[in-house]
N, C-alpha and C positions, 0 to 999 in steps of 0.2 A: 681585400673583401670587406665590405660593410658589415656592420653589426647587425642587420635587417637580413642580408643575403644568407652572413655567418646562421644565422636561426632556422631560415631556411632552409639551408641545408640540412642542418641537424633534426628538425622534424622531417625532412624527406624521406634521411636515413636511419632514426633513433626514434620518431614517432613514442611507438609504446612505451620503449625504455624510458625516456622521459616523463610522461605519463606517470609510470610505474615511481620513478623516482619522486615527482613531484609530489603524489600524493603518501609518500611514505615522509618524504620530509614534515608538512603540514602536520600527520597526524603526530610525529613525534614532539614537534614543538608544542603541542595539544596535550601529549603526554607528561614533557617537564611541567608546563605551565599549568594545568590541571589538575592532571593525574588523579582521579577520583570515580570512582565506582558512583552512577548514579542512579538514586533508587527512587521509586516513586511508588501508590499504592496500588499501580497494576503489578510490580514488581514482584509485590508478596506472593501472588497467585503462583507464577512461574515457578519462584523459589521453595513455595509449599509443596508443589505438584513434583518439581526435582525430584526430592526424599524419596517419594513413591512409584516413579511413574512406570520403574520395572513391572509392581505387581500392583498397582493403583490403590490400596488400599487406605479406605478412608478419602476416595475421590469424592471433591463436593462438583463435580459437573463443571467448573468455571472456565477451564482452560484448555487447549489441545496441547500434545507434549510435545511438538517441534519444536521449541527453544528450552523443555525442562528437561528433556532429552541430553542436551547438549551440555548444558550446566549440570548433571549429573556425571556425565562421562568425564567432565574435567573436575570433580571430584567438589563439587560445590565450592568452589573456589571461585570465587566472581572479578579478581583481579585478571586473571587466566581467561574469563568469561569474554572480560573488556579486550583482552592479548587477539581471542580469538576474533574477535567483532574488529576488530582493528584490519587483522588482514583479510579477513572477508569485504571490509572496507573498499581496501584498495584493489582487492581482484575486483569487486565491482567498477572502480574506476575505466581497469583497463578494458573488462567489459563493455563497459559504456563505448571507450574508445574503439574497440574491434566493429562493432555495431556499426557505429557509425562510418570507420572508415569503410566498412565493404558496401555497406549502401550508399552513399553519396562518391564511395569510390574515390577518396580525396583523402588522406596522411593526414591533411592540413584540417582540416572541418573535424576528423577523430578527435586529432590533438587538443583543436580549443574546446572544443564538447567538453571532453572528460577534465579540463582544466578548469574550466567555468564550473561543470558541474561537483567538484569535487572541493573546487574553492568556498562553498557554501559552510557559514559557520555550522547550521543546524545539521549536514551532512555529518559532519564529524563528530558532533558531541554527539547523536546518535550512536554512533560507535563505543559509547563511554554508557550508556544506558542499560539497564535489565531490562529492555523491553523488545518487541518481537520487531521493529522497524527494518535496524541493519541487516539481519537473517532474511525477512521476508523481500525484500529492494535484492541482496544478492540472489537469492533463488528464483524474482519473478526474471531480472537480469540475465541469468545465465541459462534459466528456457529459454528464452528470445534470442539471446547470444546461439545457443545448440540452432533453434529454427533457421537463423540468417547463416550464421557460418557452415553450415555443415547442408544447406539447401532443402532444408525438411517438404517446402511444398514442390519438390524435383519427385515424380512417382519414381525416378531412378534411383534413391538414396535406400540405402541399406537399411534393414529395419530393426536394428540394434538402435541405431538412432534413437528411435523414437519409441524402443523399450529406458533408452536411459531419460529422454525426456520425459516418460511414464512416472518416472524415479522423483526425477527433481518438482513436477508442480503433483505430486505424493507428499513430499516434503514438506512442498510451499502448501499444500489444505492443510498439514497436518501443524501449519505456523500461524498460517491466518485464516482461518474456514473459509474465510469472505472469498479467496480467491478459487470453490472448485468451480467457478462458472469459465477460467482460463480454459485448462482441457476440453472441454463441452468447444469453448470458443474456436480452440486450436480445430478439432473433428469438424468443427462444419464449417469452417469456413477453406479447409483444404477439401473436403469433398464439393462441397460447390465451384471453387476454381478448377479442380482437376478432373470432375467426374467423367468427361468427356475422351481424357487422355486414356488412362487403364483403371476402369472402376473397381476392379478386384483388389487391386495390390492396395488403390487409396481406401476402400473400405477396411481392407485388414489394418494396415499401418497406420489408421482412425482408432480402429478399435484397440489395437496396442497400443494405445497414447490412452485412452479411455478407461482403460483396464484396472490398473491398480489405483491410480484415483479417484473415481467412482466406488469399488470394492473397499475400498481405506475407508469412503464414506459411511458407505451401508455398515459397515463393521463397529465405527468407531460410533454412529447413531445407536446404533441397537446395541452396544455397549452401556452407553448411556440411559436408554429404556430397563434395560435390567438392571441398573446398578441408583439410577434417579428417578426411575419411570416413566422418564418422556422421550422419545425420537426426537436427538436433538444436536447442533455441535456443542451449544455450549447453555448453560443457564440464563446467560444474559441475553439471550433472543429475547426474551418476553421486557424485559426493560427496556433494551433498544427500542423495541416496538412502541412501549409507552413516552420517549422520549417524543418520539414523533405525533402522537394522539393528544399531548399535555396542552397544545392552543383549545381543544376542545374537548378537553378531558369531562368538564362539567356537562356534556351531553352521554356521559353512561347513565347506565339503566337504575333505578330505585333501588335495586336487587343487590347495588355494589356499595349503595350511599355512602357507608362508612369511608372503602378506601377511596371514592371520587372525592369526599366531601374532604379528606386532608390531604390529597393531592391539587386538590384547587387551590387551597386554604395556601399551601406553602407556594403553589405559581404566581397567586396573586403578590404574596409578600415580594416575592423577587421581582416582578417587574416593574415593585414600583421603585425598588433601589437598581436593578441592573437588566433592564429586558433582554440583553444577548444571554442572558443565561436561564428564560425562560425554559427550555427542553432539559436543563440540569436538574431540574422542579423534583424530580422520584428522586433522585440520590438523596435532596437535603429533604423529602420525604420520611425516606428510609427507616430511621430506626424509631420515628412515631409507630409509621404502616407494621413495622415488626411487634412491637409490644400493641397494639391494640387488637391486630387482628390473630396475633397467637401463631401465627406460623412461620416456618420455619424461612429461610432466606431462601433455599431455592423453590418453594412453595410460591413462596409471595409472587416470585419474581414469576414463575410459569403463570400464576391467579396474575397480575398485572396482563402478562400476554395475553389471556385470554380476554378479559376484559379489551386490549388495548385493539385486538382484531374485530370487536362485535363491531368496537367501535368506526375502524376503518369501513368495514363492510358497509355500517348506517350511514358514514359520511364521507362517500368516496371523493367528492368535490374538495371537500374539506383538508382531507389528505393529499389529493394530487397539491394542493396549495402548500402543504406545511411540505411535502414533498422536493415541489420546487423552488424553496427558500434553502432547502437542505442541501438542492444540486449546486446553486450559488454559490452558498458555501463552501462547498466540496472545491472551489478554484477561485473563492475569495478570502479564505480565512490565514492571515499572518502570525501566529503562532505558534508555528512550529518550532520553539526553539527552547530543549527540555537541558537542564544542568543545573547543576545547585554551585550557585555565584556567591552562598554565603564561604564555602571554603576554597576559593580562589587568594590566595596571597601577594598575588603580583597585582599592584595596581595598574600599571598600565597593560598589560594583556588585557585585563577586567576591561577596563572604560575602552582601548582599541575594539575588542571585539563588540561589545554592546553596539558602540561607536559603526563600525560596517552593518552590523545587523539591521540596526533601529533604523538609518538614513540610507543603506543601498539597499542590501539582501532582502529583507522583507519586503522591499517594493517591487525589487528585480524578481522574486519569485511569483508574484502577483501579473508583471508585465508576462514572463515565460507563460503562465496559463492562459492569459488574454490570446497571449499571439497563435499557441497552439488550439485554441479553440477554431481562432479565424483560420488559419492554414487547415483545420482540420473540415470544417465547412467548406472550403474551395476544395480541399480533395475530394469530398463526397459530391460534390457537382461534378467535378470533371469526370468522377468514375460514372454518375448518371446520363451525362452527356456524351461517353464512350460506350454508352448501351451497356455497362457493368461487365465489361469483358480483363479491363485489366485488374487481376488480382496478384498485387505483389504486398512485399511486408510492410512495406508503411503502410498500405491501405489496413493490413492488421493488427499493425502498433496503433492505427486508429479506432479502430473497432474495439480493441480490449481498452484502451481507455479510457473512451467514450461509454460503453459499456459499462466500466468498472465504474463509472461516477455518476449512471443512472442506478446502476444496481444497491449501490450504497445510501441512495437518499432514498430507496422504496424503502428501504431495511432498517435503517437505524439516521437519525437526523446529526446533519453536517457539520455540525460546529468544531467537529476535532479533526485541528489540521492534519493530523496522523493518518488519515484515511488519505488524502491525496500524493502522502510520502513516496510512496514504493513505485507510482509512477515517475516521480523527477526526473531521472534519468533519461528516460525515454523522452519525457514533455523537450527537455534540454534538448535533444539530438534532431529530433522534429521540427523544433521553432530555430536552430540555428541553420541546421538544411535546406531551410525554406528561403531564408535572410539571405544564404550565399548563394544561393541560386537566383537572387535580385540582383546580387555584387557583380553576378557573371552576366548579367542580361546587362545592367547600365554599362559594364564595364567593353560589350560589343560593341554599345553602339559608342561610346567614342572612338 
């Protein structure tokens, strides 16, 4: 038996196992070679929020407690943090692979997904980060893995299901707010494929998917209103907003001069040394707008929102533009790759990895969103041109997507690769699916 056949086989028959295996070895070699807790200054929020997040006191509004949650139960211990992040890692892996193989129905197409997708340097060092990535990628994961495996748009499936997928995208708002438009997503686009079949049971089993993440919402907003005064997820709404209004921030009203006039002041300074980092303009703002205008940081940051919405409202042109720079972004920006390389001691790990990143992966991650853009364009024809009858899960791997990276450039502008993270997986299974299913069409006609 060939080396080619021998493989074969073994993905026929060991598929996941291998998977599973694969990506536990990677990560361990990540581990010797590494091994480093890494911290950034989103990190402090998490870590702050930890301490409290039983009885929240002294909440400054910054953060939601899905991942200080998590770090508090293992005792603030962050080496334990990365332990955990590590096998949530690879369950996602295998996620990824189940995924895939039940929808293209192919061992082999599972296999290389989660292998490709798992081979990713940035994939992994995420796993080594205090930040909400690795958490929020397994939880968006393993609701899509619950929908596919377990048949959720079947009106026949049992509706524990879809109390436990209630649970997990609960979780996933309660990790990355950005994502309560999933559930919303999940409700209607099962009641529009199914309404026809039995409308009762899909209205109920809509509405228990609906239930606790919605209500977590309303809770955790009006938590916020009585504890910072505003209906909100998180403080940083109002800066995000201003990230996006900063091309045209010198059109707020006379009423604001002060803080437009040093929010210009430091946009101009920066585009003339680095214009991608125009929208960064309020951070290196920041601690002028605080000492002059006397208020507090989440003050500011709400007076910025408000300002940054009159603003949208006066210049909706203006914004659909900074808008759609921001969706570009959302599936052009190379960056994502977060580790601190000053305490790396192995030389050649160091310059190997940099080495794949710099000249494959960052370009291969950039190709993966092109392709999935294009495949996801011809599926929305083909579902127009079937008169929108066929509703199956790719069509809503494409929806929550596509979606998720319209929703993100109305709300806060695109330049942080991190926002298109939590998709990878899915973009990976999508744009390889499409590929073998050319291999299988050239490969007929000879």
């Amino acid at each position: 038996m060939s080396i080619k056949n021998k493989l074969q086989h073994l993905i026929t028959n060991h598929a996941g196992l291998l998977v599973v295996i694969y990506a536990t070895i990677i990560r361990f070699i990540f581990v010797v070679l590494y091994n480093t807790v890494t911290l950034f200054p989103d990190s402090e929020d998490y870590i702050n929020l930890s301490k409290t997040v039983f009885d929240l006191t002294g909440y400054d509004g910054k953060r939601t407690p899905g991942l200080p949650v998590i770090i508090n139960l293992l005792g603030y211990n962050l080496t334990w943090v990365v332990g955990f992040q590590l096998i949530l890692g690879v369950m996602t892996t295998y996620f990824t692979y189940s995924i895939t193989s039940v929808l293209s129905k192919d061992k082999a197409i599972g296999f290389w997904t989660a292998i490709i997708f798992t081979s990713f340097a940035n994939v992994v060092l995420f796993d080594f980060a205090i930040l909400t990535e690795t958490l929020t990628t397994f939880l968006l994961i393993f609701s899509i893995w619950l929908i596919v495996y377990c048949r959720l748009f079947e009106s026949k499936t049992k509706w524990y299901f879809y109390f436990l997928l209630s649970l997990i995208l609960t979780w996933l708002y309660l990790t990355r707010p950005f994502f309560i438009y999933v559930p919303v997503g999940f409700a209607m686009f099962f009641i529009v494929a199914s309404f026809k079949i039995n409308l009762k049971s899909v209205l109920f089993k809509s509405t228990l998917v609906l239930c606790l993440p919605l209500l977590t919402y309303y809770m955790w907003n009006n938590h916020n209103k009585k504890t910072i005064g505003h209906f909100t997820n998180t403080t940083y709404f109002g800066i995000n907003l201003t990230q996006t209004a900063t091309p045209f921030f010198e059109l707020a009203k006379d009423e604001h001069a002060q803080i437009r006039d040093i929010i210009v002041r430091h946009r101009d300074s920066i585009l003339i040394h680095n214009p991608k980092l125009e929208a960064m303009s309020v951070w290196d703002a920041q601690i002028e707008l605080l000492q002059v205008t006397n208020l507090s940081q989440k003050d500011l940051y709400f007076k910025l929102g408000d300002i940054s919405k009159q603003l949208i409202r006066d210049n909706p042109l203006l914004y659909l533009k900074q808008a759609g720079k921001s969706w570009l972004l959302f599936w052009g920006n190379q960056s994502s790759f977060y580790w601190n390389i000053e305490k790396i001691n192995n030389v050649y790990f160091k310059q190997g990895t940099l080495i794949v990143w710099i000249y494959i992966q960052r370009y291969a991650l950039i190709i993966f969103n092109v392709l999935f853009l294009i495949f996801a364009f011809k599926k929305m024809i083909l579902f127009l041109k079937n008169k929108m009858r066929t509703y199956d899960p790719d069509l809503f791997i494409v929806c929550i997507i596509v979606s998720g990276s319209l929703a993100q450039a109305l709300i806060a502008y695109g330049n942080n690769s991190r926002f298109c993270f939590p998709f990878f997986p899915l973009i990976v299974y999508f744009v390889i699916n499409n590929i073998w299913s050319y291999k299988d069409v050239i490969t007929s006609k000879k």
